[in-house]
C-alpha positions in Angstrom: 34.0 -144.4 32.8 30.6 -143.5 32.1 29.3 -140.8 30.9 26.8 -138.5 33.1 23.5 -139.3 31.5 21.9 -135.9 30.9 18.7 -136.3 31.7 19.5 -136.2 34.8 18.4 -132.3 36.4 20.6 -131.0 39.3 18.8 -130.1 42.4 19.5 -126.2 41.4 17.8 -127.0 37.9 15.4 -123.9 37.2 12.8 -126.1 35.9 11.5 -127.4 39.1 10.7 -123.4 40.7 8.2 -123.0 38.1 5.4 -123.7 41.0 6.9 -121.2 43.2 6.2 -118.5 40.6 2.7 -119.4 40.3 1.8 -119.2 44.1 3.9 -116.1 44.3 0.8 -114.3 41.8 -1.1 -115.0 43.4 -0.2 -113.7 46.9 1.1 -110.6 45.2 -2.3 -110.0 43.8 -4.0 -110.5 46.8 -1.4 -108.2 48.7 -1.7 -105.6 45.8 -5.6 -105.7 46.5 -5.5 -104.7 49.7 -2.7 -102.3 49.2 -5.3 -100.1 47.4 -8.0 -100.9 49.5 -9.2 -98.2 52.2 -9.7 -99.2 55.6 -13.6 -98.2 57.1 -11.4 -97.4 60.2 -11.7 -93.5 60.5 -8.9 -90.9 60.5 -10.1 -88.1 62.2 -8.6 -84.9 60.6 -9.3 -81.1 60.8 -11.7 -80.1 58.2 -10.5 -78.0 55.0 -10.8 -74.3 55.0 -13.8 -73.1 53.0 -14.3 -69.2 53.3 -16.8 -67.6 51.7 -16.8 -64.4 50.5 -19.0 -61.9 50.9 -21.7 -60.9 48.6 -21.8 -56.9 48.0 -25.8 -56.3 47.9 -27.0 -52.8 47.3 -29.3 -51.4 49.8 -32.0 -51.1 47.5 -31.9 -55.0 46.7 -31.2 -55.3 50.6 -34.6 -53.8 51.6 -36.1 -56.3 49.1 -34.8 -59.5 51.1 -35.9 -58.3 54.2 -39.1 -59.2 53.9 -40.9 -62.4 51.5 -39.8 -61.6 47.6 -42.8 -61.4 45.3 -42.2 -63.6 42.5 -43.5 -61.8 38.9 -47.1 -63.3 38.1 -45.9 -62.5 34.4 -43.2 -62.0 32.4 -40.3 -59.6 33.8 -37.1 -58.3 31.8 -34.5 -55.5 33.0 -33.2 -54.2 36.3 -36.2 -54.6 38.1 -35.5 -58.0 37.4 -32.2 -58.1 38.5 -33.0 -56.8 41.6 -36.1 -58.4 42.5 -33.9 -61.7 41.6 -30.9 -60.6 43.8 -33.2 -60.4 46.3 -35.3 -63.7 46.5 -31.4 -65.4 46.3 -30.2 -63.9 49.3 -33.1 -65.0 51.1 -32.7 -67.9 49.8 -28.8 -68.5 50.8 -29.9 -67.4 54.4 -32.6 -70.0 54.8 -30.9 -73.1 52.9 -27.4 -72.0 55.5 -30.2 -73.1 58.3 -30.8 -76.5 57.2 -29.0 -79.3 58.6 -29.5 -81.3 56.1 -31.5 -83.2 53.4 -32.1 -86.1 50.9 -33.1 -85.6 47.4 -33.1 -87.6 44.3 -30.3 -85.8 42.0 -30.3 -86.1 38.1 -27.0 -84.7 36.6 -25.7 -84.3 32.6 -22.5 -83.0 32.0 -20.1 -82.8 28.8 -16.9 -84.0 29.6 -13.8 -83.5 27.0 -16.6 -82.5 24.4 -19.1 -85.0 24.7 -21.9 -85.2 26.4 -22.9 -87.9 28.5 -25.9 -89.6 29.7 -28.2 -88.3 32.2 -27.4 -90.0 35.9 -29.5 -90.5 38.8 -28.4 -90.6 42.6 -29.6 -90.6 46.0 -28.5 -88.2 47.7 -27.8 -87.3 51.5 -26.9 -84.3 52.2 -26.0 -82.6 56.1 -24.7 -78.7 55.6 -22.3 -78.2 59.1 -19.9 -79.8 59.0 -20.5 -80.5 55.2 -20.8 -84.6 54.2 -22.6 -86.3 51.1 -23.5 -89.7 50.4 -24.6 -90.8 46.9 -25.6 -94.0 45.4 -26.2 -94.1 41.7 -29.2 -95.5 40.3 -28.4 -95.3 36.7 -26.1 -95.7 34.6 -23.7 -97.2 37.2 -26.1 -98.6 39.0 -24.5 -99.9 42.5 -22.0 -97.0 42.8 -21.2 -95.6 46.0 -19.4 -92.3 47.3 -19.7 -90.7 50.5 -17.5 -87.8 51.9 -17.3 -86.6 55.9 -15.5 -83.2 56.5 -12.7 -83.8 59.0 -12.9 -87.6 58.2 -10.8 -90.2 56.4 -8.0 -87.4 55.3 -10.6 -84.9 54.0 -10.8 -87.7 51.4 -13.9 -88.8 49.5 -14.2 -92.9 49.7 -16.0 -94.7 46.9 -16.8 -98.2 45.1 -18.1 -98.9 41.9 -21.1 -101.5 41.2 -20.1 -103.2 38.6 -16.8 -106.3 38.8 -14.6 -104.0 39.3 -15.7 -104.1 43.3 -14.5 -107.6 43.8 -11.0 -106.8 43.6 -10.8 -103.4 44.9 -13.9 -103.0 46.9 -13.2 -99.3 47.5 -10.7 -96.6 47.4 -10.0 -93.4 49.3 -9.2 -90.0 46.7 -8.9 -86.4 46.8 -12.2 -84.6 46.2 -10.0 -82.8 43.5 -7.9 -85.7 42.2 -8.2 -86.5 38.3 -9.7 -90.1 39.4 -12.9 -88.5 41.6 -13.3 -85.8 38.4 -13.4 -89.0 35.8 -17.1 -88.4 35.1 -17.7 -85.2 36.8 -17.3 -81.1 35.7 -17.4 -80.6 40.0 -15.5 -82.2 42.7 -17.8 -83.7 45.5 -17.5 -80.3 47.8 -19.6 -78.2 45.4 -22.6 -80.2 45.3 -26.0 -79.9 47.1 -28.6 -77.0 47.2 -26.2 -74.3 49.6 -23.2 -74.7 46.9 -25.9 -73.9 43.8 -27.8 -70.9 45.7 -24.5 -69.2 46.6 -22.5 -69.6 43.6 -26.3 -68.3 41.5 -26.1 -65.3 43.9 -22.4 -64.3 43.3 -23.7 -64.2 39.6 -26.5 -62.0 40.3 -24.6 -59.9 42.0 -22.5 -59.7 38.7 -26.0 -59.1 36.9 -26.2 -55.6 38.7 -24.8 -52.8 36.2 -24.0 -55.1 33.6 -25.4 -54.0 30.6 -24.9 -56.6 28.9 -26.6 -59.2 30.7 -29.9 -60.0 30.3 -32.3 -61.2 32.9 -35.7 -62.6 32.3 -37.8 -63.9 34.9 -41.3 -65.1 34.6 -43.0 -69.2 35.5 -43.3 -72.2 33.6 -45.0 -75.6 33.3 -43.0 -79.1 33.3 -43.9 -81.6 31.4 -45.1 -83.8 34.4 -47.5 -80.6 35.3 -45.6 -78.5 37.7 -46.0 -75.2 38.3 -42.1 -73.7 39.1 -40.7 -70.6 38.5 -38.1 -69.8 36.1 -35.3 -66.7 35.5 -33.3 -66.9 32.3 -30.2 -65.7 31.9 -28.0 -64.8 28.5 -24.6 -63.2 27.7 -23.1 -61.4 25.3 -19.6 -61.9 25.3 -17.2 -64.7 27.3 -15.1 -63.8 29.9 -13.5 -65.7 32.2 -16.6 -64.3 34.8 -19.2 -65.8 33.1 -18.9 -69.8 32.2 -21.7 -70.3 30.1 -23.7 -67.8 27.5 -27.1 -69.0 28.9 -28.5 -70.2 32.1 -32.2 -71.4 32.6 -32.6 -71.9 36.4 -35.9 -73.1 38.1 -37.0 -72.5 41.2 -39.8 -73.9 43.9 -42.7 -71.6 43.7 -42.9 -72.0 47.9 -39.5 -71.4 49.3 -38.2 -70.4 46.0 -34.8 -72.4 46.4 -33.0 -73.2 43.2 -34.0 -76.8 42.3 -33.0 -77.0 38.5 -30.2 -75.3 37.2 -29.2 -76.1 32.9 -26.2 -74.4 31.6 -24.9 -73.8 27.6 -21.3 -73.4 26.3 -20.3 -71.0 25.0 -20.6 -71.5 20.8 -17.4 -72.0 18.9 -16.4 -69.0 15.9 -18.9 -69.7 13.1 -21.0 -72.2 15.0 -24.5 -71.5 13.7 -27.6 -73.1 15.7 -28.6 -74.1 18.8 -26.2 -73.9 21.4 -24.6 -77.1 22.9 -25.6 -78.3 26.6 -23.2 -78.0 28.9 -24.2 -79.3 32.1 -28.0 -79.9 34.1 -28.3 -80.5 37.6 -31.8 -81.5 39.1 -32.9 -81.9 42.9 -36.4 -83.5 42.4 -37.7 -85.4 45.9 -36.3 -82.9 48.2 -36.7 -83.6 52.0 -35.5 -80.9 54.3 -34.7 -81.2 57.4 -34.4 -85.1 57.0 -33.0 -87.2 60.2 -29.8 -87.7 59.6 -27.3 -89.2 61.8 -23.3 -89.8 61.1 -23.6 -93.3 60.2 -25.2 -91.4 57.1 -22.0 -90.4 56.0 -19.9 -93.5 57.1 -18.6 -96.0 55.4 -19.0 -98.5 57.7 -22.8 -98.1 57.8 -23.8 -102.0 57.2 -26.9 -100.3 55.5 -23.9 -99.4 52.7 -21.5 -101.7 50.0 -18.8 -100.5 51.2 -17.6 -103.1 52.5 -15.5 -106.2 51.2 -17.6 -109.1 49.4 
């Protein structure tokens, strides 16, 4: 008899599904791809609760705001500062509450896990009720996208990098809050835009009032560019968990006198000696009240917008 020659491969041999394994990739890539991927069809959903809590204004700072606030045409120090201050902010939050919305050009530095990164630019498009933002950044990620609706997509912000990246997963629905939308940001999405600086400044200045050992200063400055604004600084003595930073420069429009540039510095290690370390700087420059905005501002599915799949 003669022997089986071995060469010979069964039908079940393994050796001939190696092809199958290499379409199967990639199909599961492909399927993975779009697994992540978030649809630009809407889910309608009822907005988060966001209640604000009321500021406790004495009357005498409360007579101040009822009328225009006279900005210091020199340098002011004290409690007349903190009042006169107090005063121009509440006027402030009541006026910026009545815009529906605006476009600025934002520029943003913020140290993350101890280092401090570079400055970013974004467009910015902002409407106030029900809150949405849309950003696109100029620099450094040049391309970037996020926008976020109240009551829309989940309550979820939806985003797309520039770079590669976008050709496998064009974009990806997060929580405002979730690690992945706070990668390169101190703030989740909700707490940006002119209304969110002006009230959390006056919730501070309302701290200002009787403490002793905070000190005020307001008085006007020059930018480098030329501009006139106007300026209050702000310095602590001691951290608590009240007060996040141990000095605040803010500047201010001279004509409405709306926050517009707001720098921030940690507080300074035990024995650091020097100049204290930047925490975070947010600038509105190119601000347009009042701008027409519609909802496809804030949709994803605005062809105007790279949002969608290449």
């Amino acid at each position: 008899m003669t022997a089986p020659n071995a060469s010979v491969e069964s039908p079940a041999s393994p050796r001939r599904r190696p092809w199958k394994w290499l379409l199967a990739l990639p199909v599961a890539l492909v399927g993975g791809v779009w697994w992540f991927t978030e649809p630009l069809t809407d889910h309608p959903t009822a907005p988060p609760a966001t209640p604000t809590e009321a500021i406790a204004v004495p009357p005498v700072v409360a007579k101040l705001a009822e009328g225009p606030v006279a900005w210091p045409e020199g340098r002011l120090e004290g409690d007349g500062a903190k009042k006169i201050l107090l005063a121009s902010m509440v006027r402030s939050v009541e006026a910026l509450e009545k815009v529906e919305g605006y476009t600025a050009t934002l520029r943003k530095t913020e140290r993350m896990a101890g280092r401090l990164g570079p400055e970013q630019t974004l467009v910015m498009k902002v409407r106030n009720r029900p809150f949405a933002i849309y950003l696109k950044f100029l620099s450094p990620k040049a391309g970037k996208e996020v926008v976020y609706a109240e009551g829309h997509h989940d309550n979820k912000l939806i985003a797309h990098n520039g770079d590669w990246t976008r050709r496998i997963v064009p974009r990806l629905a997060v929580p405002v809050d979730s690690p992945l939308a706070l990668a390169d940001s101190r703030h989740p999405v909700t707490e940006a835009g002119l209304v969110a600086l002006a009230r959390k400044l006056l919730s501070y200045r309302e701290l200002d009032i009787g403490d002793g050992e905070a000190t005020t200063v307001m008085d006007r400055t020059v930018t480098a560019e030329g501009r006139a604004l106007l300026r209050s600084v702000h310095t602590h003595t001691n951290p608590n968990a009240r007060r996040p930073f141990a000095r605040v420069e803010v500047l201010y429009d001279p004509a409405t006198q709306y926050p517009i540039q707001i720098t921030s510095y940690d507080w300074p290690a035990t024995g650091h000696d020097g100049d204290l370390d930047l925490a975070e700087k947010f600038a509105y420059d190119d601000l347009k009240l009042n701008a027409p905005l519609t909802p496809a501002d804030f949709d994803p599915a605005n062809p105007d917008y790279a949002f969608m799949r290449f």
